[in-house]
C-alpha positions in Angstrom: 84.1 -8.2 -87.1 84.9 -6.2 -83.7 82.3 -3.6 -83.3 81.7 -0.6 -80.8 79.3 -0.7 -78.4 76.5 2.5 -78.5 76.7 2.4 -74.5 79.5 3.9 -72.7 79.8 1.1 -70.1 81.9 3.4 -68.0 80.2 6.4 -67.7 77.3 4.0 -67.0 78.8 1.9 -63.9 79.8 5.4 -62.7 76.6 7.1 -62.3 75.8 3.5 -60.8 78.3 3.8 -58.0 77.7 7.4 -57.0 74.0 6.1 -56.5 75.4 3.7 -54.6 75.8 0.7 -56.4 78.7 -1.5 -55.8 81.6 -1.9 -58.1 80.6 -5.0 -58.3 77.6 -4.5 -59.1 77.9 -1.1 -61.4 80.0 -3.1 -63.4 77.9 -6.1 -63.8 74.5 -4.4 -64.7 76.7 -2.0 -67.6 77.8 -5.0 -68.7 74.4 -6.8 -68.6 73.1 -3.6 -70.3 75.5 -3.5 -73.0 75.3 -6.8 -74.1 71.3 -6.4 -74.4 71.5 -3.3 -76.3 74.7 -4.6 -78.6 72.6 -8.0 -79.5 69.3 -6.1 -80.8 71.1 -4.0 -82.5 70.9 -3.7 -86.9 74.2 -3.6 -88.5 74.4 -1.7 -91.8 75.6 -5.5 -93.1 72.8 -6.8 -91.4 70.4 -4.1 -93.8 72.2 -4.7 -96.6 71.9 -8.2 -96.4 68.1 -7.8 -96.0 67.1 -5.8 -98.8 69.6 -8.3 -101.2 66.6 -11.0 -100.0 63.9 -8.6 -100.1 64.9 -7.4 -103.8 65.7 -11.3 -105.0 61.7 -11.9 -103.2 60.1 -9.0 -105.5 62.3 -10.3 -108.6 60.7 -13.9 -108.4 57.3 -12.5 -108.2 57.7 -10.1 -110.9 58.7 -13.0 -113.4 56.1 -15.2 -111.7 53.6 -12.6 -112.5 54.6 -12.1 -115.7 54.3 -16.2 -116.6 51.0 -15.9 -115.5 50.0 -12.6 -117.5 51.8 -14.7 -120.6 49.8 -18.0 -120.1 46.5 -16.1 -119.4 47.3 -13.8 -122.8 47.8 -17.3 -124.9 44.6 -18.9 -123.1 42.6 -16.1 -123.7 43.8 -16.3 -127.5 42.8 -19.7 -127.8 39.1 -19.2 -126.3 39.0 -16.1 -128.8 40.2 -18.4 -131.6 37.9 -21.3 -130.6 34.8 -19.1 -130.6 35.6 -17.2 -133.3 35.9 -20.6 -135.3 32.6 -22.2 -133.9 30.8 -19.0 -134.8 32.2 -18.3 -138.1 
């Protein structure tokens, strides 16, 4: 997937060379700059991609939560049971 860089790499190595810059070296730190900015960037596929985990992460622990409610409900039935058979 091509995307666009958020840097206008011209306007950028322009300003560089009417401070003085070289082409050369205009050219070189606007490409520098754009690849630094371009490769911390988030995509929108990149988000999406994210929450898909974080919502499949929540998921689990909601059932593994509700296992452990379930086996703590049928222990606490059988101490209930127990005692109510030892002190009836």
């Amino acid at each position: 997937m091509t995307t666009t860089s958020v840097i206008d790499t011209l306007s950028y190595a322009r300003r560089l060379k009417e401070a003085g810059f070289t082409d050369r070296q205009a050219e070189a730190q606007a490409d520098v700059l754009r690849d630094i900015i371009d490769s911390n960037l988030v995509t929108k596929t990149d988000l999406q991609i994210a929450v898909k985990e974080l919502e499949a992460k929540i998921e689990a622990s909601k059932n593994d939560t509700i296992k452990w409610v379930a086996a703590m409900l049928i222990g606490q039935a059988a101490v209930i049971a127990a005692l109510i058979k030892v002190m009836g």
